[in-house]
N, C-alpha and C positions, 0 to 999 in steps of 0.2 A: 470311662471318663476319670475316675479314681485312679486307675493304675498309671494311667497318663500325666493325672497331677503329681503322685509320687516321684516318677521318674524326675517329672520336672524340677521338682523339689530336691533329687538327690545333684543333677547336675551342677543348680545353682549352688547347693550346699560345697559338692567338690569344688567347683569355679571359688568358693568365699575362699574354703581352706588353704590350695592353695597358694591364693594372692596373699591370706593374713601370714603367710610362712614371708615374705616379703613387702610388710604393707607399707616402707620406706623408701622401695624401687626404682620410685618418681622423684626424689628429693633429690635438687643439686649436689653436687660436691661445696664442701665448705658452709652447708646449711643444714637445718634439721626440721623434722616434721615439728609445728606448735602442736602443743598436746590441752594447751586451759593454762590458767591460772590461780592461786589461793594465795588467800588473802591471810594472816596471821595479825590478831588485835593484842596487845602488850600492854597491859594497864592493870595497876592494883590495887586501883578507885574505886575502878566499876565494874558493876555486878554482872555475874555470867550472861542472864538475858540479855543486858545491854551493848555488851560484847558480837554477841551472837547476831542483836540489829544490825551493830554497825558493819561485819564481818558480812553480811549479805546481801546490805545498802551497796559498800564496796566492791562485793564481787560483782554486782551487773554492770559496773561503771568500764570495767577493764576490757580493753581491746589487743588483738582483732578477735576475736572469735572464733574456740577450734571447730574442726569438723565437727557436721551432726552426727548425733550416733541413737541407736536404738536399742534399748535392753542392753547398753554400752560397749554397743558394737558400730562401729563407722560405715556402714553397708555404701554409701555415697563414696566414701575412698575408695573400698575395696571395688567399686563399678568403675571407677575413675582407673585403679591400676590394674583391670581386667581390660581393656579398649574393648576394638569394635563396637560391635551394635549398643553394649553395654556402659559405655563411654557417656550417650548423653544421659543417661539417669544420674553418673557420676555427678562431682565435683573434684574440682583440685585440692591436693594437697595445701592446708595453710602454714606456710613457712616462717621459722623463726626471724627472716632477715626482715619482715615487714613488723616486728613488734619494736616499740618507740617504749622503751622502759621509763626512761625521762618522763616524756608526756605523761607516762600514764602517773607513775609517782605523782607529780603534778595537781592532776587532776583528781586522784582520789584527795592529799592535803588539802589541796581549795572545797570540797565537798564537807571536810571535816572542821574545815573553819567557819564555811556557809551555816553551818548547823551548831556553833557554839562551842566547837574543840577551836580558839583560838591560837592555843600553842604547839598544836599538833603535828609530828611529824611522819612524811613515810618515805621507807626506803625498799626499793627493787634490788633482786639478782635473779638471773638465770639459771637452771639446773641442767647441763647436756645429759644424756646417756644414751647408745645407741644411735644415731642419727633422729633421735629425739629428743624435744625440748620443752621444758615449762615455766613459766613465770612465779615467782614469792613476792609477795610483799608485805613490808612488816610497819603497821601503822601504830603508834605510841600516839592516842589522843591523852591529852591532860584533862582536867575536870569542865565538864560542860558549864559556861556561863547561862544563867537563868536569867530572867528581866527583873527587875527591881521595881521601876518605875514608870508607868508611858503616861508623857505629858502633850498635851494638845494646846497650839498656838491659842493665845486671847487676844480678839480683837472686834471691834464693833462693825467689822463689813459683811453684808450678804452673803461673803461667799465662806468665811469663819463661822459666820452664825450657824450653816447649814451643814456644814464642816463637824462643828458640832455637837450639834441636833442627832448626829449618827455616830456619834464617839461611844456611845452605850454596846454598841453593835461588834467593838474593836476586834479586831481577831487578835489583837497582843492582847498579851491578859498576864501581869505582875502574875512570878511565877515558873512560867513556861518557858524553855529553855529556847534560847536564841535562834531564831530561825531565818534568813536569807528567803526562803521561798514564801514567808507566811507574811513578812515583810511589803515583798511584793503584790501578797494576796491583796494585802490590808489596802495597799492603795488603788491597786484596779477597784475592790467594793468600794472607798470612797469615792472616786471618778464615777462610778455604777451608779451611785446614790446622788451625788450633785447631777447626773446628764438628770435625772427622773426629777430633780426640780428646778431646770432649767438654765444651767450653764451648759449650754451647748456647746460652747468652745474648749468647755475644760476639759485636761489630758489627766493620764498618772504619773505623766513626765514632771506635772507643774510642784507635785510634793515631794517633800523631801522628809528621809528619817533621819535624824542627825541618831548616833553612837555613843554613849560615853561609858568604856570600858572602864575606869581609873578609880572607878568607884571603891573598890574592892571586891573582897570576897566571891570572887565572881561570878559577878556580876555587874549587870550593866543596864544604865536610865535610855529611853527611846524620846526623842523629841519630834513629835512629829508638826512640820513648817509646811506651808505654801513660798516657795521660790522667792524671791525677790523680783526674779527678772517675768514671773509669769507675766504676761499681756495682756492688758486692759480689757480686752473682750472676752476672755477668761474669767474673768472677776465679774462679770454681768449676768443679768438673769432676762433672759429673752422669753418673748411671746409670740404665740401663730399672730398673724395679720391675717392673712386671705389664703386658702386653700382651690386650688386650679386641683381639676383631675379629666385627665385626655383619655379619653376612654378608647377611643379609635387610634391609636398611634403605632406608625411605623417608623422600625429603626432604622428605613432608608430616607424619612420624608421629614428633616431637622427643623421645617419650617414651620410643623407643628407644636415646636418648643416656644414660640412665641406669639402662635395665631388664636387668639381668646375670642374674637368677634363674635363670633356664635354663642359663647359663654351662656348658659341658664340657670340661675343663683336657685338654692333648693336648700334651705331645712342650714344654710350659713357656710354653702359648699358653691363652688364655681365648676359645672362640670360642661366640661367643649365634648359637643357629640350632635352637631349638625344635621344628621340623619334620625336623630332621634332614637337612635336604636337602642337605647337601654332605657330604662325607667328609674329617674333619677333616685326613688326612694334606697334601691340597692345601695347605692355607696354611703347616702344615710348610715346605713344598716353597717356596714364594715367600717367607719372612718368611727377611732376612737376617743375623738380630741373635737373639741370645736373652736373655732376662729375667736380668740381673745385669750384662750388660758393660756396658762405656763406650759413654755412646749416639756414635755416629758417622754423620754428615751423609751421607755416600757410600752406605754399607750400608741406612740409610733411604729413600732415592731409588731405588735400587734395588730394594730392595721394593716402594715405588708402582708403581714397573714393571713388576715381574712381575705384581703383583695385576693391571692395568689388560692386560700383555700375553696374559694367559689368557684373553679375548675373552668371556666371563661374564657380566662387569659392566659395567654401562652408567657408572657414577660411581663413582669412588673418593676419598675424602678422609682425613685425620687428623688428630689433634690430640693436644697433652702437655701434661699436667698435673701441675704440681711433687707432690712429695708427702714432706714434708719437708723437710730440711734443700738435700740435693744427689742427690734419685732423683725420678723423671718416670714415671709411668704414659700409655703409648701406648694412643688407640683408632684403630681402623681401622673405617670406614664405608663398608659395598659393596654396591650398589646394582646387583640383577642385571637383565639382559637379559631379554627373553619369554625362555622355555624352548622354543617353538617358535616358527617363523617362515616365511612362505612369502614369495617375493618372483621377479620377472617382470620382464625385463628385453626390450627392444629396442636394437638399434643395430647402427653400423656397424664393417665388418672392413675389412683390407685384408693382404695377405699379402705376401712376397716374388715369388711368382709370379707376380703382376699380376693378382691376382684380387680384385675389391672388389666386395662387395655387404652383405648385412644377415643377422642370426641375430636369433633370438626364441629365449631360452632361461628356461626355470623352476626356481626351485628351493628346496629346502627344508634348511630347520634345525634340529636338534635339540642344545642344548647344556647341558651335566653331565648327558650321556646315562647315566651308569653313578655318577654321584654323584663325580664325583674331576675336573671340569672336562675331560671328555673333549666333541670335536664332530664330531656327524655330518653330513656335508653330503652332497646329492643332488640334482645337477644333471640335468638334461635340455634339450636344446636342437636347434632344425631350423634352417638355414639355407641361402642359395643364394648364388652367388656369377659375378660376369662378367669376363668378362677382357678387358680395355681396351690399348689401346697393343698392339694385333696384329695382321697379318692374319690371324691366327690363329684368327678367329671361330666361334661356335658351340659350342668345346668347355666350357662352363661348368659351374660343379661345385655339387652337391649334396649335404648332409649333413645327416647325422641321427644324434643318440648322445646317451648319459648316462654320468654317472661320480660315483660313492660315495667318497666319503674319511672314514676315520675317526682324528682325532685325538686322540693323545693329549699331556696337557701334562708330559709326563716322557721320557725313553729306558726303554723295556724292550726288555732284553737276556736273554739266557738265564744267563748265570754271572755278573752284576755289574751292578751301578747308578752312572750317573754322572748328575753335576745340576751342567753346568758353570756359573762363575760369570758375572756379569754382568746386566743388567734382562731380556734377554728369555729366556722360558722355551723351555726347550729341547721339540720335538714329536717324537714317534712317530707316523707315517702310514702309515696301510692303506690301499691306493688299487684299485679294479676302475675297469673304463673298458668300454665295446663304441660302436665306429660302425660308419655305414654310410656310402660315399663313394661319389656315383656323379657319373660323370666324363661329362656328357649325347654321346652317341652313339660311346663309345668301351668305356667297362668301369664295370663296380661292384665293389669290395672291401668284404670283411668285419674289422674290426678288432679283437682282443680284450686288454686287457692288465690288468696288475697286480704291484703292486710293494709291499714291504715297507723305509719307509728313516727317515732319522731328518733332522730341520730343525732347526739351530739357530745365534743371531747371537753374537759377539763383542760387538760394537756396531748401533749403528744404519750402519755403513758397510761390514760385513763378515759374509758370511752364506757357512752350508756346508752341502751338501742331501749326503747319502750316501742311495744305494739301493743295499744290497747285492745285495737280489731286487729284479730285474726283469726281467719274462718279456712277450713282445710275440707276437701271430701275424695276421698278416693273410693274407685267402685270398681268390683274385677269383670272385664267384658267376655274374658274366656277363659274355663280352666281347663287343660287336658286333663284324658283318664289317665294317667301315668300319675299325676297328682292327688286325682280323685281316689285312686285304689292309696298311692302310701294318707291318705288322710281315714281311710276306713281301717287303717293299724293304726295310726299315730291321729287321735284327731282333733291333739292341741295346734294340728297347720291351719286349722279351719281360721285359723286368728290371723291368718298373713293374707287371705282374700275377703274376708267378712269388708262389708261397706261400713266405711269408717267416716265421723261425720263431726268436724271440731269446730268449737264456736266460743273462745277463749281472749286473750291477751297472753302475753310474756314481756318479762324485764330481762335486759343481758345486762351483766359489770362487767368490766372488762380494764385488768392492770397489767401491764407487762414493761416491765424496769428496763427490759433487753434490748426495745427500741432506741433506746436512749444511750446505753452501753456497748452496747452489740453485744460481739460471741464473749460468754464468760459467765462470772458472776452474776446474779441475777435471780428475780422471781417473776412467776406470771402467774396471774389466778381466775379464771374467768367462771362468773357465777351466774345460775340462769332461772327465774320462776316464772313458770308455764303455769295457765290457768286455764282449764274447759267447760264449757255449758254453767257456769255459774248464774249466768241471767236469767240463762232459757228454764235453768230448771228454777226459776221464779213461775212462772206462769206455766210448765207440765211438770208435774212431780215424777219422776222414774223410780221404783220399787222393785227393781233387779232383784237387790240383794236378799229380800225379804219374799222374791218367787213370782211378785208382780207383773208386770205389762212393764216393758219398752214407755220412756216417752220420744215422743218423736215431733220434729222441726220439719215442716213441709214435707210430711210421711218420712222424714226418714229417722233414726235414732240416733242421738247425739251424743257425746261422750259428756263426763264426766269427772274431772279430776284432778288435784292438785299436784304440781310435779317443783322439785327445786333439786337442782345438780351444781356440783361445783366443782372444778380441774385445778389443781394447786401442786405449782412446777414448782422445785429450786435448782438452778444451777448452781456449781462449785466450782472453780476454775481450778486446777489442784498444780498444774503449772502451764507454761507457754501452748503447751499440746493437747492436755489432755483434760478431761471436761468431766465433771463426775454428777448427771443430771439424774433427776428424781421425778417421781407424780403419784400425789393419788387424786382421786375421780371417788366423789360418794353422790350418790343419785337415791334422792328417795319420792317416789310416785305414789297418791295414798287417790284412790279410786272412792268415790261414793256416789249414793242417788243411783245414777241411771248406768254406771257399771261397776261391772266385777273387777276388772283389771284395766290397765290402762292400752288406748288401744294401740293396736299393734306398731305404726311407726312412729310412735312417741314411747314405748319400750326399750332398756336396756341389755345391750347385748357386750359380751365377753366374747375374747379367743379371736387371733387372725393377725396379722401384718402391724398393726396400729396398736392392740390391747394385749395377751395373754399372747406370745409368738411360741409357745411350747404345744397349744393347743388351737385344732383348726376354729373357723371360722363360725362362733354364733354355735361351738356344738357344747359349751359349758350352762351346765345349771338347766331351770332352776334347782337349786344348792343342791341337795343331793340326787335329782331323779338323773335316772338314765331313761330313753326311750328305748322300747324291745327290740327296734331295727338297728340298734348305732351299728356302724362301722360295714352294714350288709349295703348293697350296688345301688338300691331304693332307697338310702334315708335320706332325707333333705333336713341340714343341718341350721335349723331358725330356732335356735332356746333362747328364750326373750322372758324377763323379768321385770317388775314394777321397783326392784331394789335392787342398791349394785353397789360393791366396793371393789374399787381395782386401786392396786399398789406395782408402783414400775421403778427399778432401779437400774441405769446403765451408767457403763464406764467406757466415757471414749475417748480414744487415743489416734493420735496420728503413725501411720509405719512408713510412708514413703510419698515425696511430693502431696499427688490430690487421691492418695489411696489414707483411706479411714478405718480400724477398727472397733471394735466393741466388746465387751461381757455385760451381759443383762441376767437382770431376774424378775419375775414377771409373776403378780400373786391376782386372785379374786374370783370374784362368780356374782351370779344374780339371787335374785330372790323373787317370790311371788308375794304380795301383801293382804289377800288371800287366798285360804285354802281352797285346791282344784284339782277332783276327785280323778284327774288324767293324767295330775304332774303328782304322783306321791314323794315326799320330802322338800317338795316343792318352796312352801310357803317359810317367809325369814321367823327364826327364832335365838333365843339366846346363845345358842352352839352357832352361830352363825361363821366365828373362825377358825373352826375344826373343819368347816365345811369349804375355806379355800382352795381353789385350786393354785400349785404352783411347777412354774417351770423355771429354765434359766438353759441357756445356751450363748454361742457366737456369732456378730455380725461382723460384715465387711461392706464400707461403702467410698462409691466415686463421688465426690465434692468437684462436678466439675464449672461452679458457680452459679451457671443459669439452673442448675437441677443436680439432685444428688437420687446416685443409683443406689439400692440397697439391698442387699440380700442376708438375711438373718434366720439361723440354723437353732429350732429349740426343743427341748425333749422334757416330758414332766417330770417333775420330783414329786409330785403331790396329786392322786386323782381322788375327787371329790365323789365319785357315784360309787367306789368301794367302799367295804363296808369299815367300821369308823377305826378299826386297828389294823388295817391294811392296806388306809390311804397312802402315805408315804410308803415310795417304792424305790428310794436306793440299792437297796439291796439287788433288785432288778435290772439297774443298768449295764450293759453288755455291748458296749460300743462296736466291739470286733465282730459281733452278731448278727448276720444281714437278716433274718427277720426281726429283731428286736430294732435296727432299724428301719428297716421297714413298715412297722406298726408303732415308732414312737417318735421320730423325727420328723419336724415340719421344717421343709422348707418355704419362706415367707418370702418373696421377688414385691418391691417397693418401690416408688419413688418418695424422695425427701425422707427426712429422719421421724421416726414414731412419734418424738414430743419433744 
């Protein structure tokens, strides 16, 4: 397979070279390949930074745009003047005859005037050489005009009053050099500001900023007017009257837009729903405004939100109708969902552990199961799974389970109701769960759980899950002796089938800027406190740690332990292509009362496809121990710790259409929070960062929207279980050494990107 990629890679390389001996091949006569443009700033005013703004504000503005190129090579021409098969990966040549020097001139000046070069000029020429060509242009702005003064109309009408009431807010600000866009800002926020205290009709058309350059010293006063000509009903301050909401509506059947008869007035709401099928308190619950106040833009929008967030309604629309002088009657149009639903899914997983294969799950829908926008869902799903990037073959896992959720679109509490503010509606979730995991030639577990907690957003960028009950028990129904003999070497495994028995709560935070931006700049932080047996060991004491008895909860032994982890991403966008993303992960688990350690699948684990890709799966830490079998036919790779710091830094870049690269580096390991006389080095101490493991190697991945393939290639810089001046192993690396690859390179086969 290697020597076949080589080849491949020499052809293509002869194919680049040589087409680049002729990369103008394709270019008319009388024309020349565009090669970009630069931009040159001319001024002995302003200082080099400011320069350097403008000089790259201006270079985005310039068209057309030359070919792409990579490591500043045009690889899309050179496929374009190779034809054949290699023609559609191409692009054409961009030619000088489509560049409009004029315009562009143009438009970079009017740019430089929008922004306070009033007097500014620029001029184009072109450069030929070779049947190539590039763009100059040379911009001379004069001194940027600053604001002096923003004056705001006085006058005694509602709509001046309110006008402003939010003049304090201004984005002009005496000072700040002259800006066309900030301009505009200011009056979309005023328009923003009067719809929320109810001029409904008013536009950002109706203001105007009058200019007065003449001032001097440039600079210039801002006046900012309401039109003359604005429209009476602009000038008004409007109120809901009556609220209709059609719960049953189709957007084939328009004669529901005026059929109210059935109408059932509820809580100062008018809801048409003949059949009775919802339970009026819902739209209570989501209708932000009630019939007499001042309509406000905010409180509306949020409404569409809840109604559309209660997952019911397939469509939601509105509309207001003046009705009188200055009051508006609101209808709401909502278009439900089937009531039930079945739907059947295939695809692919991939795990932290390095386990990727395929699940086939079904499942079913029931929603305003109880008439009040409550849903029940009922999954069930089987699946299988391999473990790749190991020698570690064979042990691949198996599952099978279902899980019930029943929500509800409210908080119920036992002494009190809350309905925080904002579009999305706050949930009450009833969860059962049972699997089966059988771990092929090693063991099978039974899993059972269920939890009572409450879901609800801030925003679309800030979400918070409380389960105060949650109760978990897994119990192993088979071990093989292939397992039982590697646990009589190794018999810290004994922890991955011991009956585990959780009777806890957890909080999730949950921030992520990215939803809101997309791909780029950006953070996300999501923060998690897990809590176990705290009640229970009210009423049995456990004295583990002190050599005691087990307590135990209906015969069985309960855990114990306090856990808080926390994931903190930053994206950096470094330009159009290339993304230069970060993470650390610190988890710290502190076990008391009635255990030693935290139990095994609430445990921290390192190494695999997702964490540490230089090291396999789950075989790092704790901190320094190694197990006597590593790396022999029998070891089963589960090192799990109560402590963990992982550190991830990747650089990724685009090479061609929806092909992706990367360079990562990958630091961390676990720790035990007590000492345990099976794992020596085990337990965290102050050298805790001498004791990281680190790797770093290359990915490559397909973005082909719906999923992204990835495979990522990494070999350690740093092993932790040598001893402490011979952890770092540079020295060692031997790329060209097929055992050194052989025993140091992990290949990692993924879907979606690690973080």
């Amino acid at each position: 397979m290697m020597a076949r990629l080589i080849l491949y890679t020499l052809i293509i390389g002869a194919l680049l070279t040589g087409s680049s001996c002729n990369i103008t091949k394709s270019i008319p006569a009388n024309d020349a390949l565009y090669t970009g443009a630069s931009v040159n700033v001319e001024s002995d005013s302003l200082a080099k930074k400011k320069k350097r703004a403008i000089k790259t504000q201006l270079s985005i503005l310039t068209r057309p745009r030359p070919n792409s190129r990579f490591l500043g090579i045009p690889f899309k021409l050179y496929f374009y003047n190779i034809g054949g098969l290699f023609k559609k990966w191409g692009e054409p040549p961009v030619l000088l005859s489509t560049l409009n020097l004029e315009n562009n001139a143009k438009i970079l000046q009017n740019t430089l005037e929008n922004t306070g070069y009033f007097h500014a000029t620029v001029t184009g020429d072109t450069v030929v050489s070779n049947k190539k060509a590039r763009a100059v242009y040379t911009a001379r702005p004069r001194p940027q005009y600053t604001i002096n003064v923003v004056a705001f109309e006085q006058d005694s009408s509602d709509l001046q009053k309110a006008i402003n009431r939010v003049r304090q807010r201004s984005l002009l600000k005496p000072g700040a050099p002259f800006d066309l866009a900030v301009i505009k800002a200011e009056r979309t926020r005023i328009d923003a500001s009067l719809k929320n205290r109810g001029f409904f009709y008013f536009a950002p058309e109706y203001l105007l900023v009058d200019t007065d350059s003449t001032i001097g010293g440039n600079k210039v006063n801002l006046y900012v007017n309401t039109k003359k000509e604005t429209p009476p009903e602009a000038r008004k301050i409007y109120r809901i009257n009556k609220v209709f909401i059609y719960s049953n509506y189709s957007l084939n059947d328009l004669t529901a837009d005026t059929n109210s008869a059935h109408a059932r007035f509820f809580s100062g709401y008018y809801v048409v729903d003949s059949s009775k099928f919802y339970n009026p308190r819902l739209f209570a619950q989501a209708m932000q405004f009630d019939p007499g106040e001042i309509y406000n833009r905010r409180q509306h929008n949020v409404t569409l939100n809840r109604l559309i967030n209660l997952g019911i309604f397939k469509f939601v629309k509105n509309r207001f109708e003046p009705i009188g002088d200055t009051s508006l009657d609101a209808y709401y149009y909502l278009t439900p969902l089937p009531k039930k639903s079945l739907r059947a899914e295939i695809g692919g997983v991939t795990k932290s552990n390095n386990l990727t294969g395929t699940q086939i799950s079904l499942g079913f829908t029931n929603r305003n199961t109880f008439r009040g926008g409550e849903i029940l869902s009922v999954d069930a799903y089987v699946g299988s799974e391999v473990q790749y990037s190991s020698q570690f073959r064979g042990y691949n896992t198996f599952r099978i389970g279902a899980e019930a959720n029943l929500a509800f679109p409210r908080f119920i509490t036992p002494f009190f109701t809350v309905n925080p503010e904002g579009g999305f509606v706050p949930r009450t979730n009833m969860q059962f769960g049972y699997d089966i995991v059988t771990r092929q030639k090693l063991y099978t577990l039974n899993s059972y759980r269920a939890a009572l907690g409450y879901i609800w957003k801030e925003s679309i960028q800030k979400e918070h899950t409380l389960y105060p009950i949650s109760i978990q028990y897994v119990q192993p129904t088979k071990v093989t002796q292939i397992y039982l003999d590697s646990l009589a070497k190794n018999p810290t495994l004994g922890k991955a089938i011991d009956t585990q028995f959780i009777l806890g709560g957890n909080y999730n935070y949950l921030y992520n800027s990215l939803v809101r931006r997309g791909q780029g700049d950006g953070i996300y932080f999501n923060g998690l406190l897990d809590l176990s047996g705290n009640v229970a060991g009210l009423f049995t004491k456990g004295t583990v740690k002190k050599g005691g008895k087990e307590g135990r909860v209906f015969g069985a032994p309960f855990s114990q332990y306090v856990k808080v982890e926390t994931d903190f991403r930053v994206y950096t966008k470094i330009s159009e292509s290339n993304i230069w993303a970060n993470r650390i992960i610190i988890g710290v688990g502190i076990p008391h009362g009635n255990s030693l350690e935290l139990p095994f699948i609430k445990q921290f684990f390192v190494g695999g496809n997702n964490s540490l890709r230089a090291f396999r799966s789950r075989s790092v830490g704790p901190g320094t121990y190694l197990p006597l079998n590593f790396g022999s036919n029998g070891f089963v790779p589960d090192q799990s710790g109560d402590i963990k710091l992982e550190l991830n830094s990747e650089l990724r870049f685009k090479i061609i259409n929806m092909v992706f690269g990367a360079v990562f580096v990958d630091a961390g390991n676990v720790w035990l929070f007590n000492e345990n006389q099976y794992k020596p080095g085990g337990k965290f101490n102050g050298k805790f960062l001498s004791e990281l493991a680190v790797g770093t190697g290359l990915g490559i991945r397909f973005d082909i929207n719906i999923l992204v393939l990835r495979l990522d290639v990494g070999f350690p810089l740093k092993k932790p279980f040598l001893a402490e001046k011979n952890r770092w192993v540079f020295s060692q690396i031997e790329l060209l050494n097929p055992n050194w690859r052989k025993n140091n390179l992990v290949y990692n086969l993924a879907i979606g990107y690690p973080f």
